[in-house]
C-alpha positions, -999 to 999 in steps of 0.1 A, spaced: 0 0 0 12 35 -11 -16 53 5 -5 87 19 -34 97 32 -48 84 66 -73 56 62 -96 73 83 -95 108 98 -120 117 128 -118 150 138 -136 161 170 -163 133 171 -190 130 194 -223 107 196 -248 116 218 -279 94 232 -308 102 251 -320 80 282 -359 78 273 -361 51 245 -395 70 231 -374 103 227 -343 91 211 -368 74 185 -389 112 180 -354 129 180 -336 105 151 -369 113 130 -367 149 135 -331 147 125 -343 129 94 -362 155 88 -338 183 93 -316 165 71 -344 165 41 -349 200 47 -310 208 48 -315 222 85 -287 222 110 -290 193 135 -304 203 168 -283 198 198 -300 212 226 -291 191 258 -317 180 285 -315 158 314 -322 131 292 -292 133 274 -260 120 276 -226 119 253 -213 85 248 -183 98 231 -173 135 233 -146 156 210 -123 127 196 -103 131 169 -79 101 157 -61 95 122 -52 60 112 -26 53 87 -16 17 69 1 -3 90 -14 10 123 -20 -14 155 -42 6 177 -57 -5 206 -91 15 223 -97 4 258 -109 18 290 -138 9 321 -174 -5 304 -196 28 297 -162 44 281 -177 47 252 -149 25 230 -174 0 215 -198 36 199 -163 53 191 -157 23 172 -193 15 153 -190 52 142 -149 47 128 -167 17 109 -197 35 97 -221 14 115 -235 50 131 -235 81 125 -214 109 146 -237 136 162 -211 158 160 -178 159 141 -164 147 111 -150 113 96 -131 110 64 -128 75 53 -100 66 22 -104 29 24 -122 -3 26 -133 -12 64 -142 -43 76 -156 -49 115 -155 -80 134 -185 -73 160 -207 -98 153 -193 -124 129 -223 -137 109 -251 -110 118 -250 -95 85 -256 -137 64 -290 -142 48 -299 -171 69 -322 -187 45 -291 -187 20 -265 -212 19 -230 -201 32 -217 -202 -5 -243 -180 -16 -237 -158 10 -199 -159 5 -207 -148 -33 -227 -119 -17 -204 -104 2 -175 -109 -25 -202 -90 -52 -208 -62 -26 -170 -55 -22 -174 -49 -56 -154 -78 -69 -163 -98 -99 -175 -136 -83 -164 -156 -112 -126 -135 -113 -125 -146 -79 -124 -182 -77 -93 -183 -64 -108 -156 -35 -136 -178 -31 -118 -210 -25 -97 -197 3 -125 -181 23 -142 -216 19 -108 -234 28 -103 -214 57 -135 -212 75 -133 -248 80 -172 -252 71 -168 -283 47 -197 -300 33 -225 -277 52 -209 -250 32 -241 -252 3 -266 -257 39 -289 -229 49 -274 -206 73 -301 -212 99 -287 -244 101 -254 -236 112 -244 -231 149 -228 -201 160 -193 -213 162 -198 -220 123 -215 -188 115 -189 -168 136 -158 -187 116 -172 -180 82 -184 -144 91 -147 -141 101 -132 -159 66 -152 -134 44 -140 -104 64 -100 -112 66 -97 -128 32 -113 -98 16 -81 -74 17 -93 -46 35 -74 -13 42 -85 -14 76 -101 -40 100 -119 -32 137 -121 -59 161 -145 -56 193 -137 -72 219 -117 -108 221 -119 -130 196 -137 -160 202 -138 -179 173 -146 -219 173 -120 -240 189 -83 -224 201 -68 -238 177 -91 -224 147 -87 -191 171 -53 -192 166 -52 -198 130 -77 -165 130 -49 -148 153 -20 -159 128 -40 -143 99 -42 -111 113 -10 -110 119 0 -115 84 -25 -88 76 -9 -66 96 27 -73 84 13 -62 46 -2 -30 59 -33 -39 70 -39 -8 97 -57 -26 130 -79 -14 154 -89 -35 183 -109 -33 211 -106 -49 242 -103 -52 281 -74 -74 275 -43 -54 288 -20 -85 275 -39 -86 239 -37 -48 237 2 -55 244 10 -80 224 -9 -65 191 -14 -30 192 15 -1 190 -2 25 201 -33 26 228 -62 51 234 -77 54 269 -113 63 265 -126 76 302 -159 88 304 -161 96 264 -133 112 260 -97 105 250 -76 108 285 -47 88 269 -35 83 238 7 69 234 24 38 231 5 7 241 30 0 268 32 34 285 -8 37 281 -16 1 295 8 5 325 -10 43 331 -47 23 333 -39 -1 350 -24 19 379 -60 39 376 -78 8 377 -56 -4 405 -66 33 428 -101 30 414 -103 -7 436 -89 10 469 -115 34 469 -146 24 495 -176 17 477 -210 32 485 -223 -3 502 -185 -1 524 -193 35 532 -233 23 542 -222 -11 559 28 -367 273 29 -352 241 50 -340 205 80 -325 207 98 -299 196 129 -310 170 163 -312 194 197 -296 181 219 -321 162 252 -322 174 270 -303 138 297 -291 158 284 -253 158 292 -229 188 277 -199 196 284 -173 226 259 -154 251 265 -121 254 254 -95 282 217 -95 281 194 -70 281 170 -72 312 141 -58 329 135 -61 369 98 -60 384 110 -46 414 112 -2 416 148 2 431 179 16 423 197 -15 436 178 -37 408 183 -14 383 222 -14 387 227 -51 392 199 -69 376 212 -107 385 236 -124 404 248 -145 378 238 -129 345 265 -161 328 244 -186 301 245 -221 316 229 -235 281 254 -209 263 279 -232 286 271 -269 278 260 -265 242 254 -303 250 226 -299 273 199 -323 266 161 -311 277 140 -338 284 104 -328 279 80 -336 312 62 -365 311 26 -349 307 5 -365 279 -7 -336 252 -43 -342 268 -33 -334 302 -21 -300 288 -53 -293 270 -77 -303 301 -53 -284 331 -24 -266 314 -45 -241 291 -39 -260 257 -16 -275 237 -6 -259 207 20 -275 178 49 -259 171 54 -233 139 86 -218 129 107 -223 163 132 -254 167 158 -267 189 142 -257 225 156 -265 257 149 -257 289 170 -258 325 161 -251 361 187 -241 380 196 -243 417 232 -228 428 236 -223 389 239 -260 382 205 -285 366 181 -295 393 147 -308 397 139 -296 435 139 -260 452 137 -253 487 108 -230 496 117 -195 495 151 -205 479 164 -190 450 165 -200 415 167 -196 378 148 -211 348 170 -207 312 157 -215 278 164 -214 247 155 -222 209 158 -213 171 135 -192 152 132 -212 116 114 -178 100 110 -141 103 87 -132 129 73 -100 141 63 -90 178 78 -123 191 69 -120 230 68 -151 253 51 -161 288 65 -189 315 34 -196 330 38 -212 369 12 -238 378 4 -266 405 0 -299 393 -38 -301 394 -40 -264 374 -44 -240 393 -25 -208 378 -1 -190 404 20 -168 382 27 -160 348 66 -141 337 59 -123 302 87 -107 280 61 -81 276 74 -63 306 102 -41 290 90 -56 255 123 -78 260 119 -96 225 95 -71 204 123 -60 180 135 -97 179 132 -114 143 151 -145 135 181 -162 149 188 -182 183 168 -171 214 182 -172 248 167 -163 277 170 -168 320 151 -154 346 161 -154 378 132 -151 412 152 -144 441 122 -161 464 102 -186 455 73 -186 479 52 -215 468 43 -242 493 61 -275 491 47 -300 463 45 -303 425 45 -276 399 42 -274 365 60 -244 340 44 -241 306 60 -216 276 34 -196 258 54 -186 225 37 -156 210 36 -136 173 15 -109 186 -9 -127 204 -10 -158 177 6 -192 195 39 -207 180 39 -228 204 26 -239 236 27 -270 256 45 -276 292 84 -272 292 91 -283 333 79 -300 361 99 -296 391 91 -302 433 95 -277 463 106 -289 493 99 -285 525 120 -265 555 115 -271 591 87 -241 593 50 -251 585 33 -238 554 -6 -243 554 -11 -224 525 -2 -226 485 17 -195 491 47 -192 517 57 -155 528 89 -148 539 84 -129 569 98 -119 602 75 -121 635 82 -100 661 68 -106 696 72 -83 722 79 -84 764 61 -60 779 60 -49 814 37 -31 835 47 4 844 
């Protein structure tokens, strides 16, 4: 795309809606009727009426990730049917230089009495496109939506997950300039949602500008360059996805210590191993990013910032023995690998392989593995659980955006937890290996025990504390 001009240009938007059901109906037919007569709109305000969004102005440009988020009543989801031209701005202006397509309700728009082929051919002929040019078009849509033989069945037939995958085939495969997304994407099984998330991706690498709403700080993260804040209707932030996320999150964060009125009142595949070829390769100082505020942190990030697996090239990693099932029903789902080889894994106690950590010891978990393609916005999550499930703790390369700017080539990565204050027994560490928020790769990597000390835990967590009791005397 050579597009110089912005896709869409709002300038100072606003949508305004009146509580009474009965008057919002009397005042859009008397702004028909201004509108026949070439009369301005009337805007008088009452106590009826409210501004769901208020003064926004936004340009989008090819190639544009930008996330909208912000607390339910924000007003994202109106600011976002207006950018698409699914309502009309009460006030303002929007300039539109491309071809949209929305993802709010995959399938709402299908003739249900019509087959999904004939419906395909529909929205390929309202594009504009000419249906029998675009058998090749067709085919894929068809191919990817995974319908099969109910694909020349009536609509009404279909179940929602069907509807929803073919609603979201017609949208992505036909090329648009820009594409809006409400909300997450929930789209048949995880791996069919993955395969969506993997074709957005590619949409976005060839200039496909993105704009996604959702109350998913880590999906706004892992797609989306740039983030708006939308706080009461109007734009209180608007920066990089990273610096806006971290900004509403600390609001959201203050907004949950305030009293409320009631308080106030009252075994599976694996990954390919290295072959032994001989090659050597060397780690070199890493860049790093510490989750704790203090100047100490900042200066000396790890005690032992040296690469065991950089060390003994020779290290073999032995998957855990966890059956892929057991990772789809407790682990969050298995996903096969795509473009990454050679991974191994390490946990290490005193800097040398181990299988046990004391509670509230020290260690370090290092991995590493080969990228076999370019990839863009490579981020990836260590996910801590016990063995029955339960999530404890999830380490992202997010924070800092460690591996955004990372394409191709070896990865190599350790993080090192200073305190490790989960109660004696079994855990489990999956890797979630990200393209945006597309999977990779994900399955579990370790499976290690804590073991007790002589002080009782009763808990699944074990503070490290210091009790202080006092002697006090009379007088």
């Amino acid at each position: 795309m050579t597009r110089t001009l912005p896709i869409i240009s709002a300038v100072g938007v606003g949508k305004n809606f009146v509580r009474n059901p009965r008057q919002n109906v009397s005042r859009g037919v008397a702004d028909i009727l201004r509108n026949i007569a070439c009369l301005p709109l009337s805007f008088d305000r009452d106590e009826q009426e409210f501004w769901a969004v208020e003064k926004v102005s936004l340009d989008i440009y090819p190639g544009d990730a930008i996330g909208i988020i912000g607390r339910n009543g924000g007003g994202k989801t109106t600011l976002m049917k207006m950018l698409a031209g699914l309502i009309t701005p009460s006030r303002g202006s929007i300039n539109i230089n491309g071809q949209i397509q929305a993802l709010i309700n995959l399938g709402a728009g299908f003739n249900q009495r019509l087959s999904g082929r004939e419906n395909v051919i529909n929205g390929i002929a309202l594009r504009g496109l000419n249906v029998k040019k675009s058998a090749d078009l067709f085919d894929r849509i068809i191919d990817f939506s995974e319908i099969g033989p109910f694909i020349d069945s009536p609509v009404e037939t279909y179940s929602s997950g069907m509807k929803s995958r073919l609603g979201f085939s017609l949208c992505a495969f036909l090329e648009p300039d820009l594409i809006v997304i409400d909300e997450a994407l929930s789209v048949g099984d995880i791996a069919f949602q993955n395969k969506c998330k993997f074709q957005l991706q590619a949409m976005k690498q060839k200039g496909v500008a993105m704009l996604l709403v959702s109350h998913s700080m880590t999906s706004i993260k892992q797609f989306c360059d740039r983030a708006i804040w939308l706080h009461e209707g109007k734009v209180r932030s608007d920066g990089p996805a990273e610096d806006v996320t971290a900004d509403y999150l600390l609001f959201m964060e203050q907004q949950t210590q305030k009293p409320s009125p009631i308080q106030d009142k009252q075994a599976a595949p694996q990954i390919a191993k290295a072959e032994n070829t001989g090659e050597t390769w060397r780690a070199c100082a890493p860049r790093f990013y510490v989750n704790v505020e203090t100047a100490s942190a900042a200066t000396n990030p790890t005690k032992d910032a040296a690469s065991f697996l950089a060390r003994n090239q020779q290290f073999s990693w032995n998957r855990p023995a966890i059956s892929k099932q057991y990772v789809d029903e407790l682990y969050g789902g298995y996903i096969e690998p795509s473009g990454i080889e050679e991974f191994s894994c390490v946990l290490l106690v005193d800097n040398n392989p181990d299988e046990t950590v004391g509670v509230n010891e020290s260690f370090s978990i290092e991995y590493g593995f080969r990228l076999t393609r370019q990839v863009s916005d490579l981020n990836i999550s260590l996910v801590f659980l016990t063995e029955d499930g339960k999530r404890l703790s999830t380490i992202s390369t997010l924070n800092g955006n460690l591996l955004k700017k990372t394409t191709d080539g070896r990865i190599l990565c350790k993080i090192d937890i200073e305190d490790l204050c989960f109660a004696p027994g079994s855990y489990v560490v999956t890797a979630s290996i990200h393209e945006g928020s597309a999977y990779l790769w994900r399955d579990a990597i370790l499976a290690f025990r804590i073991s007790p000390n002589r002080f009782m835990v009763w808990n699944q967590i074990s503070l490290k504390y210091r009790y202080n009791v006092y002697d006090v005397a009379d007088g």
